[in-house]
N, CA, C and O atoms as CSV, one atom per row, in Angstrom:
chain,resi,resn,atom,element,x,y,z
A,1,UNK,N,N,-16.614,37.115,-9.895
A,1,UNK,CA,C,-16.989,37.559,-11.224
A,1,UNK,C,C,-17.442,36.365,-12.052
A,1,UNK,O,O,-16.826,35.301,-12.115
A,2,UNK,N,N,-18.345,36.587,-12.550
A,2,UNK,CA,C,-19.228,35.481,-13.774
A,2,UNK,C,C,-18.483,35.427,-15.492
A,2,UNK,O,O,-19.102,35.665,-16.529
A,3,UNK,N,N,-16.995,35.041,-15.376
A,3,UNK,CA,C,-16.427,35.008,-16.319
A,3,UNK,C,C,-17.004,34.675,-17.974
A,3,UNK,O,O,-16.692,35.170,-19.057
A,4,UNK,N,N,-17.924,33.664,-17.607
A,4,UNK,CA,C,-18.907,32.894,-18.411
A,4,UNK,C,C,-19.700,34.127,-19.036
A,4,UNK,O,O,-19.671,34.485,-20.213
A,5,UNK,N,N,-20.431,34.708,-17.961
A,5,UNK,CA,C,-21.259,35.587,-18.791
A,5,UNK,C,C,-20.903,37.087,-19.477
A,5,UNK,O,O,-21.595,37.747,-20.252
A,6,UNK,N,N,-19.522,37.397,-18.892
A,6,UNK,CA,C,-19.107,38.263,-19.741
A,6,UNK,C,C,-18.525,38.177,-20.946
A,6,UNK,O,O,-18.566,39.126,-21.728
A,7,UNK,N,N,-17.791,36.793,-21.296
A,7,UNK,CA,C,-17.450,36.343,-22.521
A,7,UNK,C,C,-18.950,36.624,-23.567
A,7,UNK,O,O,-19.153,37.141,-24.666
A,8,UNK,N,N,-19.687,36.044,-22.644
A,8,UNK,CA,C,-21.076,35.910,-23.570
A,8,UNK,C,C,-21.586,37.719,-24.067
A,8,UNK,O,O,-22.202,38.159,-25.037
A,9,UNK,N,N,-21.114,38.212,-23.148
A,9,UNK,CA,C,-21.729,39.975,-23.415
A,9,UNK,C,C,-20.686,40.432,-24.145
A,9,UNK,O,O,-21.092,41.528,-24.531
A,10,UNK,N,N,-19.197,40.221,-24.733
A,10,UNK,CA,C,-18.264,40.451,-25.413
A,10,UNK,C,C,-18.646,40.213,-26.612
A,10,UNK,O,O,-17.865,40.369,-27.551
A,11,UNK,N,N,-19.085,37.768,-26.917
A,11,UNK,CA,C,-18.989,38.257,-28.148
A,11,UNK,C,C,-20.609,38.624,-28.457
A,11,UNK,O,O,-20.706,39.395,-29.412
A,12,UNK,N,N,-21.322,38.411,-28.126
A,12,UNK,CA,C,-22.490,39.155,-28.061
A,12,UNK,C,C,-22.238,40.785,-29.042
A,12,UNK,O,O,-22.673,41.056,-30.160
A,13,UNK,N,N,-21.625,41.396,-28.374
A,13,UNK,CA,C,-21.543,43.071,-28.648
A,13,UNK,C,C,-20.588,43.393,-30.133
A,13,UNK,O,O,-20.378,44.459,-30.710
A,14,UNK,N,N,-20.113,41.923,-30.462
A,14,UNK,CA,C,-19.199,42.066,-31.664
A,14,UNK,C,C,-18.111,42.640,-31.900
A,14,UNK,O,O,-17.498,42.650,-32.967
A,15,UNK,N,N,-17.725,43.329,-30.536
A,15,UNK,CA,C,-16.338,43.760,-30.425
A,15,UNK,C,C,-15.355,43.051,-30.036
A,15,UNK,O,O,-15.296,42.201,-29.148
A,16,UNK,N,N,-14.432,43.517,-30.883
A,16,UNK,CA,C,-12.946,42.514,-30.775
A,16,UNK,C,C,-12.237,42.761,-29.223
A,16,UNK,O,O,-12.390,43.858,-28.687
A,17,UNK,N,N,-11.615,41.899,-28.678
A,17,UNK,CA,C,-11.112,42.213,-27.283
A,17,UNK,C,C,-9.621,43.447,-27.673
A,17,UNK,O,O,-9.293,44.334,-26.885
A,18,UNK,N,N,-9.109,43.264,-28.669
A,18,UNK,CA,C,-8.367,44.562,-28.579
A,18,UNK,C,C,-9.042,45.728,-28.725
A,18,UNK,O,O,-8.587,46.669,-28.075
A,19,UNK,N,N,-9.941,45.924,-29.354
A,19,UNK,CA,C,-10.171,47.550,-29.089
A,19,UNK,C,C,-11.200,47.547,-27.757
A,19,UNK,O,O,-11.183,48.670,-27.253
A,20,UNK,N,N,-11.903,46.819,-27.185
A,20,UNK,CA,C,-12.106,46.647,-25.916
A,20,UNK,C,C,-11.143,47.182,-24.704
A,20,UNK,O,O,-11.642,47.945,-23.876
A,21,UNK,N,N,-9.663,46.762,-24.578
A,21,UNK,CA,C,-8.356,46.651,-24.058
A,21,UNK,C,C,-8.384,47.950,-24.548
A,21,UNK,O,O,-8.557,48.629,-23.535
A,22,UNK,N,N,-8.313,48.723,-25.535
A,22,UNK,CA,C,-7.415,49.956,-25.631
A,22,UNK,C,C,-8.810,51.010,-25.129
A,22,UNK,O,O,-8.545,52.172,-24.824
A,23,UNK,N,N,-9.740,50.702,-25.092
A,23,UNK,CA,C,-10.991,51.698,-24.949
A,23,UNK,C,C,-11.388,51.933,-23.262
A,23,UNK,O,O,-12.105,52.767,-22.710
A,24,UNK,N,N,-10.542,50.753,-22.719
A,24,UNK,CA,C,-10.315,50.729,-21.238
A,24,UNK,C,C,-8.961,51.384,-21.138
A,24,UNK,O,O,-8.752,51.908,-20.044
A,25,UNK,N,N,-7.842,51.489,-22.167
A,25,UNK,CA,C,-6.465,52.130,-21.454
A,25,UNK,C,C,-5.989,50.873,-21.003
A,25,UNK,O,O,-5.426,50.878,-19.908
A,26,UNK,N,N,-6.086,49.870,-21.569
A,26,UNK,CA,C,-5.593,48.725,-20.948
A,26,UNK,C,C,-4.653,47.702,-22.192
A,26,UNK,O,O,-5.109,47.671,-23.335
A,27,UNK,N,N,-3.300,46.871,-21.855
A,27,UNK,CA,C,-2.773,46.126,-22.863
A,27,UNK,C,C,-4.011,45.084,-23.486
A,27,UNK,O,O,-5.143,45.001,-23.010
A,28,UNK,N,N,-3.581,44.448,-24.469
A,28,UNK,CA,C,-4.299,43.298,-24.564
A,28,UNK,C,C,-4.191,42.145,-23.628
A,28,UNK,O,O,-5.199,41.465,-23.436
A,29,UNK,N,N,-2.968,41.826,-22.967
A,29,UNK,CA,C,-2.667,40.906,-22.015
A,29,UNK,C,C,-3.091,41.572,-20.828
A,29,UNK,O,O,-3.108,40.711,-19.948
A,30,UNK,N,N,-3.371,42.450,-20.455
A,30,UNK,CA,C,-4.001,42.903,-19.107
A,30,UNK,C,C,-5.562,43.225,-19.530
A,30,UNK,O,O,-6.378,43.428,-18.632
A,31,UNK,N,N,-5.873,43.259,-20.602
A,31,UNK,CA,C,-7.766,42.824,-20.811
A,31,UNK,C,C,-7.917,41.751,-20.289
A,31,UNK,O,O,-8.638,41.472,-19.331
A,32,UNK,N,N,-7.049,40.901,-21.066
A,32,UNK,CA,C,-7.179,39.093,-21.167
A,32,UNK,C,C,-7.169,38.853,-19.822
A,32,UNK,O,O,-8.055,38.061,-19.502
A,33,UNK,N,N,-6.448,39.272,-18.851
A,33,UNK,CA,C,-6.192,38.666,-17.529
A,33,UNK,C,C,-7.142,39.435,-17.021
A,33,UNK,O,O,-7.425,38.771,-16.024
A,34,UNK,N,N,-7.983,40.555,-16.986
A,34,UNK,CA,C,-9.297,40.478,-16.203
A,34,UNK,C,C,-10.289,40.134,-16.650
A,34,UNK,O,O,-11.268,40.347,-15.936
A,35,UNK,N,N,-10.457,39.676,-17.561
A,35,UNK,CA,C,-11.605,38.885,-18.327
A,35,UNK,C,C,-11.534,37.333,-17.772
A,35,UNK,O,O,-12.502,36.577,-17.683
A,36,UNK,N,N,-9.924,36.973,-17.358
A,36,UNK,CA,C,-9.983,35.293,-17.279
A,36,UNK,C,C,-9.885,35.160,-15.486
A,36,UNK,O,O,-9.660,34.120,-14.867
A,37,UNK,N,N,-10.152,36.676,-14.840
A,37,UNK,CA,C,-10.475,36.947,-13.162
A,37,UNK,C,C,-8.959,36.508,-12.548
A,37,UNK,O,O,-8.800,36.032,-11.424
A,38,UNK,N,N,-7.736,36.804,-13.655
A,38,UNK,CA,C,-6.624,36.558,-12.903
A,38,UNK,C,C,-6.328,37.951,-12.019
A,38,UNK,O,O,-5.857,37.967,-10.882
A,39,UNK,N,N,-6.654,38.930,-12.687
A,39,UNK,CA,C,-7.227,40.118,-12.059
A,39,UNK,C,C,-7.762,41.338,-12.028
A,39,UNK,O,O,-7.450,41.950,-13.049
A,40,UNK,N,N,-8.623,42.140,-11.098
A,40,UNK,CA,C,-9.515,42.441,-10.572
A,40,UNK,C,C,-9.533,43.610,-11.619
A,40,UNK,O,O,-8.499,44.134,-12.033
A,41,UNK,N,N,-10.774,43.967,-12.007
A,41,UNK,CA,C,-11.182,45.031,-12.905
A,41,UNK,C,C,-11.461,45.932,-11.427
A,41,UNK,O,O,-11.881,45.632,-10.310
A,42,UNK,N,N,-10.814,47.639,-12.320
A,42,UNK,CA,C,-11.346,48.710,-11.675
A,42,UNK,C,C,-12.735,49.401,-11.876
A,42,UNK,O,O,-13.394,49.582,-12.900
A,43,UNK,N,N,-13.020,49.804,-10.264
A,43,UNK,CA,C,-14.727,50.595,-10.767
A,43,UNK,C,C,-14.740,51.072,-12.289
A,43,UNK,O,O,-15.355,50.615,-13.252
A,44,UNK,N,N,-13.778,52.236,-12.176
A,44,UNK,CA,C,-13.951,52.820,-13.567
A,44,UNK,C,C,-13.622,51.813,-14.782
A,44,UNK,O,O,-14.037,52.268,-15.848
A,45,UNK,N,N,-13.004,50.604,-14.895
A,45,UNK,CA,C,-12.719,50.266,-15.775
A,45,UNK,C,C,-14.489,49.308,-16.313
A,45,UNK,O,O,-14.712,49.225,-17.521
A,46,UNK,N,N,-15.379,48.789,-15.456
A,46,UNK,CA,C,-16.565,47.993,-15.537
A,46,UNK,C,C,-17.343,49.386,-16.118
A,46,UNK,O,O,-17.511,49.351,-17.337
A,47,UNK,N,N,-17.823,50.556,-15.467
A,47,UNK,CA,C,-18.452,51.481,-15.936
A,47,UNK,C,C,-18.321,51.343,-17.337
A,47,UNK,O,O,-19.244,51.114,-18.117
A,48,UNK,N,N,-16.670,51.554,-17.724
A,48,UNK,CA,C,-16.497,51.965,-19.312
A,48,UNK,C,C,-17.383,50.888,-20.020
A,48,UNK,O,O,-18.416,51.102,-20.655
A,49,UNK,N,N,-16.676,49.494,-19.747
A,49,UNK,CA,C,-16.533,47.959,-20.207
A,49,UNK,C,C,-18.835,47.764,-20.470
A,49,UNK,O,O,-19.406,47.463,-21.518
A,50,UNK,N,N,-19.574,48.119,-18.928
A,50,UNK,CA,C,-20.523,48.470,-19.358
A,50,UNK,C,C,-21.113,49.447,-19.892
A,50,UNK,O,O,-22.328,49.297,-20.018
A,51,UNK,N,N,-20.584,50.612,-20.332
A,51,UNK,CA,C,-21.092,51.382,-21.259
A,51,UNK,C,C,-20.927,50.808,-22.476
A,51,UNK,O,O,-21.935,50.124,-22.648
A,52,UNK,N,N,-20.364,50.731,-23.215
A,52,UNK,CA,C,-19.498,50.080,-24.486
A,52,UNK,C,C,-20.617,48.503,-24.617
A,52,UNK,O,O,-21.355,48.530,-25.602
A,53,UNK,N,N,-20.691,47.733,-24.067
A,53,UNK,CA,C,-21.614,46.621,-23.819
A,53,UNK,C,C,-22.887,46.419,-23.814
A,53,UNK,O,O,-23.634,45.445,-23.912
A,54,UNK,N,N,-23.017,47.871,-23.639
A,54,UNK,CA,C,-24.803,48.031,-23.193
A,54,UNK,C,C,-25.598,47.128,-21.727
A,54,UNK,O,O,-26.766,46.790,-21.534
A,55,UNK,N,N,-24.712,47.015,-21.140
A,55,UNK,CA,C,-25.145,46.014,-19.668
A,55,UNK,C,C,-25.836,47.207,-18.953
A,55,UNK,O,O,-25.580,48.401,-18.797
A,56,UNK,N,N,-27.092,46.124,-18.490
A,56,UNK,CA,C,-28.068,47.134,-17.511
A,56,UNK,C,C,-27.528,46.449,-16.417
A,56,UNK,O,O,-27.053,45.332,-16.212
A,57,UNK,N,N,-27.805,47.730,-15.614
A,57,UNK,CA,C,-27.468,47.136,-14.018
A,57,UNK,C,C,-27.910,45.828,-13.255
A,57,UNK,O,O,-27.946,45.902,-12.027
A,58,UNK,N,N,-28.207,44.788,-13.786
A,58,UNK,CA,C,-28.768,44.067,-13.358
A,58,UNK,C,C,-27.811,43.276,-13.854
A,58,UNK,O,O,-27.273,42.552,-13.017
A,59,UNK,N,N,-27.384,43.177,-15.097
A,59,UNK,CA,C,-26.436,42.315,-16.233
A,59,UNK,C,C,-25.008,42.715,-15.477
A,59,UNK,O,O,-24.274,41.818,-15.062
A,60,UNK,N,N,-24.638,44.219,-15.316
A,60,UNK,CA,C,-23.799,44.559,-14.384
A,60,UNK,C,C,-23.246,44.146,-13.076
A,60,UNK,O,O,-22.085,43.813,-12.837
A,61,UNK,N,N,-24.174,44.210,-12.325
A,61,UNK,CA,C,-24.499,43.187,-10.736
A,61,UNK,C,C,-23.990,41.445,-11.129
A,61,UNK,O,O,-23.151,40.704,-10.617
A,62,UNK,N,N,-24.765,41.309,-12.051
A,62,UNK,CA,C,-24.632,39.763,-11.786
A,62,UNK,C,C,-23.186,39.054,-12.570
A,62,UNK,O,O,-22.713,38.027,-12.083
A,63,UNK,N,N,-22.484,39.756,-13.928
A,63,UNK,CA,C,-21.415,39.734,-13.901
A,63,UNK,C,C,-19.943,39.816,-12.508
A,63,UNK,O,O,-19.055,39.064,-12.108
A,64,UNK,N,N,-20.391,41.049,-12.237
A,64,UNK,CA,C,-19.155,41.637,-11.917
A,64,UNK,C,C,-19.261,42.018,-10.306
A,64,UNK,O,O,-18.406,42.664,-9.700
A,65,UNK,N,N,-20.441,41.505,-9.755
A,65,UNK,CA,C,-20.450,41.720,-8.067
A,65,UNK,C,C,-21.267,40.471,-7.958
A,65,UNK,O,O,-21.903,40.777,-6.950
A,66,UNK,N,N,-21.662,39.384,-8.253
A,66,UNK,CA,C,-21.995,38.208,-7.879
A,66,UNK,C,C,-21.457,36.926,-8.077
A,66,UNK,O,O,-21.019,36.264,-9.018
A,67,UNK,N,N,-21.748,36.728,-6.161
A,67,UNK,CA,C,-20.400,35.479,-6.414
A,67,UNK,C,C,-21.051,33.914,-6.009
A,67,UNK,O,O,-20.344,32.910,-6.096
């Protein structure tokens, strides 16, 4: 995962990482730890994370499946 560039599509999108965390069903300390790749985001949780973000599949791919 391209930790770098999802920070950048976070603050980019102007959303705060807690309502990020709760819009996934997720704590704030378990956002934080898949954002910092301690661990692994679920399919469904990237779908949401790129809906909410506006990531095209390409921005998608290269985040979150390129290594």
């Amino acid at each position: 995962m391209q930790q770098a560039e999802l920070k950048k599509a976070i603050k980019k999108s102007g959303y705060r990482m807690d309502f990020l965390a709760k819009s996934l069903g997720l704590s704030y300390q378990g956002f934080y730890n898949k954002v910092n790749a301690e661990t692994d985001f679920r399919i469904s949780e990237i779908k949401c994370l790129c809906d909410l973000l506006k990531l095209s599949n390409m921005e998608m791919c290269k985040i979150f499946f390129d290594k």
